[in-house]
Biopython code that builds the backbone (N, CA, C, O; Angstrom):
import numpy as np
from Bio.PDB.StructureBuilder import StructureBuilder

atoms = [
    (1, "UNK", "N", (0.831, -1.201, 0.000)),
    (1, "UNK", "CA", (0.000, 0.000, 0.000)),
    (1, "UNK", "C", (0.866, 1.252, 0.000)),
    (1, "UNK", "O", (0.486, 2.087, -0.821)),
    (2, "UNK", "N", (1.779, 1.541, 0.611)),
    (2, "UNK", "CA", (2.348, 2.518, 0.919)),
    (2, "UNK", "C", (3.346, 3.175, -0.604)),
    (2, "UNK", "O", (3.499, 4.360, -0.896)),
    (3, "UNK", "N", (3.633, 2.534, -0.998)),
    (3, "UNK", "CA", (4.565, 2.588, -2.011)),
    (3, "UNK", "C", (3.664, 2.864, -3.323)),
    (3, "UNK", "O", (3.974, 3.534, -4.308)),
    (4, "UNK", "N", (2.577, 2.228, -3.091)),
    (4, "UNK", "CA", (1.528, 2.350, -4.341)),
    (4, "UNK", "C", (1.118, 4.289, -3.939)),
    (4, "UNK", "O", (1.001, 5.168, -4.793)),
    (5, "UNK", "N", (0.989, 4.456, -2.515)),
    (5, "UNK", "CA", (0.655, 5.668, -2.630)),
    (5, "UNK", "C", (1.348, 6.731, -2.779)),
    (5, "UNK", "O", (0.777, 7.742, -3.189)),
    (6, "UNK", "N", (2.593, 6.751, -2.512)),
    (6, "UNK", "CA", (3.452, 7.692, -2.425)),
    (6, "UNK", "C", (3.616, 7.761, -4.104)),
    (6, "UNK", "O", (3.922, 8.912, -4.416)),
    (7, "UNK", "N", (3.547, 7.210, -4.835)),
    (7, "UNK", "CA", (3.257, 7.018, -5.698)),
    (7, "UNK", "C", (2.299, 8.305, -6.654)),
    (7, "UNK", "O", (2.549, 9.123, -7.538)),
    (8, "UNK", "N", (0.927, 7.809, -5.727)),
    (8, "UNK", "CA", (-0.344, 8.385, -6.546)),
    (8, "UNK", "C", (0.082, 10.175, -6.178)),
    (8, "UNK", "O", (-0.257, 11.178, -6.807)),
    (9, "UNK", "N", (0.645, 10.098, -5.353)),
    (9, "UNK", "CA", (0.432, 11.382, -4.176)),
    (9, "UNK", "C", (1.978, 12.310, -5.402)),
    (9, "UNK", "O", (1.946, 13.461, -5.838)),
    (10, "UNK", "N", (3.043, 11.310, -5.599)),
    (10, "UNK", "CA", (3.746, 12.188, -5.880)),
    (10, "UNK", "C", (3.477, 12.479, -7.283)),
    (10, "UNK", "O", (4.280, 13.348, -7.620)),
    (11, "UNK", "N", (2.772, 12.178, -8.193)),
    (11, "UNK", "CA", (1.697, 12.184, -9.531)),
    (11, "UNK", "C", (1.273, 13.859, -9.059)),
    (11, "UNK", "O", (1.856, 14.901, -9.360)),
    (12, "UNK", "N", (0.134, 13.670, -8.282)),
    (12, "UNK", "CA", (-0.381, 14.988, -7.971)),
    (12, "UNK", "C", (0.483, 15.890, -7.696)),
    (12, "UNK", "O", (0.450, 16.842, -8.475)),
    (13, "UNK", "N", (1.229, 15.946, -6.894)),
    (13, "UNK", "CA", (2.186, 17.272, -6.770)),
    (13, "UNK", "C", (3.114, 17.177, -7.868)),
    (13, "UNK", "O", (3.619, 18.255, -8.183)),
    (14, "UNK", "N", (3.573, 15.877, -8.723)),
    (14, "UNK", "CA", (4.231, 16.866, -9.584)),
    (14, "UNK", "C", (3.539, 17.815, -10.524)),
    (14, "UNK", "O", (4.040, 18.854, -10.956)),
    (15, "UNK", "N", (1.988, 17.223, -10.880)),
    (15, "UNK", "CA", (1.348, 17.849, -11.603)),
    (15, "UNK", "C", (1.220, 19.152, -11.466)),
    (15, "UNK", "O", (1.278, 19.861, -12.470)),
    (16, "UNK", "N", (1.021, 19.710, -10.185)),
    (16, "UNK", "CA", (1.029, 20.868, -9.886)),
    (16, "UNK", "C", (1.984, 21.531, -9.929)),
    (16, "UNK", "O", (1.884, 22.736, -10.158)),
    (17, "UNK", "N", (3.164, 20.939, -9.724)),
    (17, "UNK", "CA", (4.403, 21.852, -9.879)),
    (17, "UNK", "C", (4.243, 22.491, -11.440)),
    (17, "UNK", "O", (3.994, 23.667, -11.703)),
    (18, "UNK", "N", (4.433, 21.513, -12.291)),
    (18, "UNK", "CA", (4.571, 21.478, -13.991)),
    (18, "UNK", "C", (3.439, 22.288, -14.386)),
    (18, "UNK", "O", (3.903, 23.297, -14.916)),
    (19, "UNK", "N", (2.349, 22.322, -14.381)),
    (19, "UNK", "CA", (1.332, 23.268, -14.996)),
    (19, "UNK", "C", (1.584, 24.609, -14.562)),
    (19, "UNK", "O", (1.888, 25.628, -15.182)),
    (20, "UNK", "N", (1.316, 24.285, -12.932)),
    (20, "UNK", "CA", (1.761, 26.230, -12.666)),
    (20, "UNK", "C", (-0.205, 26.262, -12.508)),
    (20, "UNK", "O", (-1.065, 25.524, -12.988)),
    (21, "UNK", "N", (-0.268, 27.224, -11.800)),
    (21, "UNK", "CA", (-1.266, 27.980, -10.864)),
    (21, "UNK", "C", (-2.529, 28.444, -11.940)),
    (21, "UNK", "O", (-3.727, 28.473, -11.656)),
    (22, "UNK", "N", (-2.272, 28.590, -12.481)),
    (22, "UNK", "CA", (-3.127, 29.419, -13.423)),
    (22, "UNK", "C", (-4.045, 28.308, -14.308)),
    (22, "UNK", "O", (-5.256, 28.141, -14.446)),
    (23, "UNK", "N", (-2.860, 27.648, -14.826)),
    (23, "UNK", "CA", (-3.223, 26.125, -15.828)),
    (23, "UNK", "C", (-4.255, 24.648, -14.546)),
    (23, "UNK", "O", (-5.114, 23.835, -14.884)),
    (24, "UNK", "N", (-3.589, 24.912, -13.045)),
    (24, "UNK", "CA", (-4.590, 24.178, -12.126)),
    (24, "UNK", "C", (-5.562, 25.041, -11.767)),
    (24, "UNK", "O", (-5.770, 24.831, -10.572)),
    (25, "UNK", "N", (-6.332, 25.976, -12.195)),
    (25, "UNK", "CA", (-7.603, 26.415, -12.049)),
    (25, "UNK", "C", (-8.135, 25.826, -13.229)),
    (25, "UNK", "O", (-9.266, 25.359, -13.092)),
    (26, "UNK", "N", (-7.593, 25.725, -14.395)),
    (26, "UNK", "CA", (-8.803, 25.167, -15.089)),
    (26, "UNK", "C", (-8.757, 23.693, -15.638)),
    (26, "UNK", "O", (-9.386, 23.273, -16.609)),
    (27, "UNK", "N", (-7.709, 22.837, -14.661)),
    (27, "UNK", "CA", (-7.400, 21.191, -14.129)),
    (27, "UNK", "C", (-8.199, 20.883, -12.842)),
    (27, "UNK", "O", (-8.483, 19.758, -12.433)),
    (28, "UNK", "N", (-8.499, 22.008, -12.299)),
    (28, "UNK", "CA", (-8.761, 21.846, -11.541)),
    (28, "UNK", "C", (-9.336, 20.291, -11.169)),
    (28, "UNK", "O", (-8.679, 19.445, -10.563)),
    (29, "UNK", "N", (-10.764, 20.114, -11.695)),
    (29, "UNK", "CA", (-11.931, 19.328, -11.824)),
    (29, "UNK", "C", (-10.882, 17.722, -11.663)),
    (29, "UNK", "O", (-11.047, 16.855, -10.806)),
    (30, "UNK", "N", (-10.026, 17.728, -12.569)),
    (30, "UNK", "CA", (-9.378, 16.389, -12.774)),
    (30, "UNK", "C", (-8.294, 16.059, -11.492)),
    (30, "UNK", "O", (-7.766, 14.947, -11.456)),
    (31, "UNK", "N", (-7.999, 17.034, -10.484)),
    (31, "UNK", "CA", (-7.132, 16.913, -9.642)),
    (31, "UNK", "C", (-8.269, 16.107, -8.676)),
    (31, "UNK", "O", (-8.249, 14.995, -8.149)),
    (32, "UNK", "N", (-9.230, 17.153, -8.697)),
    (32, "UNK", "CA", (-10.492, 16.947, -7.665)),
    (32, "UNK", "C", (-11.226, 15.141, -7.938)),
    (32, "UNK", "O", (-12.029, 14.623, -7.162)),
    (33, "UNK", "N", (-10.644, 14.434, -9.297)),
    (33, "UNK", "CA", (-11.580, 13.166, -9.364)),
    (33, "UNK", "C", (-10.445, 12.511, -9.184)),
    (33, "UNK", "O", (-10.571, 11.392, -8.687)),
    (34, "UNK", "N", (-9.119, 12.953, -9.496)),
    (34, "UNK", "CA", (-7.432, 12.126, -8.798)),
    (34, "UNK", "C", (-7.800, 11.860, -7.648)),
    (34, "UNK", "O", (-8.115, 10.713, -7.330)),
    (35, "UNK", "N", (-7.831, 13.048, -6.671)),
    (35, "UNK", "CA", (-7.811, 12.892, -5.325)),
    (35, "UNK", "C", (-8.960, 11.832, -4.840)),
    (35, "UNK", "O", (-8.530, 10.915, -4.141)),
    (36, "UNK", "N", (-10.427, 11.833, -5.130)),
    (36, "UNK", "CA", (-11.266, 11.362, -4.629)),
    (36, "UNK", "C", (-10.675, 9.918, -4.881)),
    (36, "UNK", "O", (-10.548, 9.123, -3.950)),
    (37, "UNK", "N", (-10.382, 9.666, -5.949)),
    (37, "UNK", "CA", (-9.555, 8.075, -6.513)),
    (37, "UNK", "C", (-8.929, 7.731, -5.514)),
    (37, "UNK", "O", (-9.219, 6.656, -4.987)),
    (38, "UNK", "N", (-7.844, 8.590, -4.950)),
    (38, "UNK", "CA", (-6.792, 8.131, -4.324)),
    (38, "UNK", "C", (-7.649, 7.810, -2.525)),
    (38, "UNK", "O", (-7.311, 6.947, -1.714)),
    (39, "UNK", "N", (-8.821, 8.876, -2.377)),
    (39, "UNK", "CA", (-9.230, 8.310, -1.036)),
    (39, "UNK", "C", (-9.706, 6.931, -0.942)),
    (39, "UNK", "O", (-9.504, 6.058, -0.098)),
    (40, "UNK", "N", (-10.646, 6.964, -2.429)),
    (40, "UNK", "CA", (-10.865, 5.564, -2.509)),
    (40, "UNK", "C", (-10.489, 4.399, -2.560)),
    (40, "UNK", "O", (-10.995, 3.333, -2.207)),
    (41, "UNK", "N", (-9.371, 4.737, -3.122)),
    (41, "UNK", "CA", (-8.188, 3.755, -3.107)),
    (41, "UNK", "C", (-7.704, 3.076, -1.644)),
    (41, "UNK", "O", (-7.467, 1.890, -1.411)),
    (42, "UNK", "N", (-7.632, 4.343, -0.652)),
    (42, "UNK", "CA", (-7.166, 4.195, 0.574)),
    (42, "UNK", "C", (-7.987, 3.444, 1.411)),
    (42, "UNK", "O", (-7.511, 2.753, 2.312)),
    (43, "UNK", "N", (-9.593, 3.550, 1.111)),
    (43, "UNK", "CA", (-10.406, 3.442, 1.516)),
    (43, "UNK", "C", (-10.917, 1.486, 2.242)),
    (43, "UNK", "O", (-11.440, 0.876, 3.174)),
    (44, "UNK", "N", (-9.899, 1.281, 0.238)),
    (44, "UNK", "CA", (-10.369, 0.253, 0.122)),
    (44, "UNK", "C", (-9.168, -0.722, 0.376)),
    (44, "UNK", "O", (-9.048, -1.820, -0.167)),
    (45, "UNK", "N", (-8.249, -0.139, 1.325)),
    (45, "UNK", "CA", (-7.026, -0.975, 1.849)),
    (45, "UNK", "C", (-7.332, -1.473, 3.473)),
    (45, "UNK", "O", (-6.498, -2.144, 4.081)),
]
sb = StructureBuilder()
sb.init_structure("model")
sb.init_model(0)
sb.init_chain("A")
sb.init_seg("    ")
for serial, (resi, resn, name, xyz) in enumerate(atoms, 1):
    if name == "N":
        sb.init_residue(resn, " ", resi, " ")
    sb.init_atom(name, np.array(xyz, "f"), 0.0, 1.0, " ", f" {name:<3s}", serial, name[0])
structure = sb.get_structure()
C-alpha cells in the first residue's frame, strides 16, 4: 500500500508543480476526481 501511494500522491504534486497555478484552475476538476480516486483507493485498503 504505501509505495503504491506515495506514488499516486507524488503524480499529484508533480502535476502541480509542472502546470503552474493558473493552468490548475482550469485542471482543476481532474485533480479533484485524482484525489477522490486516491481516497478511494485508501479506503479500500
Amino acid at each position: 500500500m504505501g509505495l503504491e501511494l506515495i506514488v499516486e500522491f507524488g503524480k499529484v504534486f508533480l502535476g502541480f508543480i509542472l502546470y503552474g497555478r493558473k493552468s490548475i484552475l482550469r485542471k482543476f476538476p481532474k485533480y479533484v476526481i485524482y484525489l477522490s480516486r486516491i481516497v478511494c483507493f485508501l479506503k479500500n485498503k
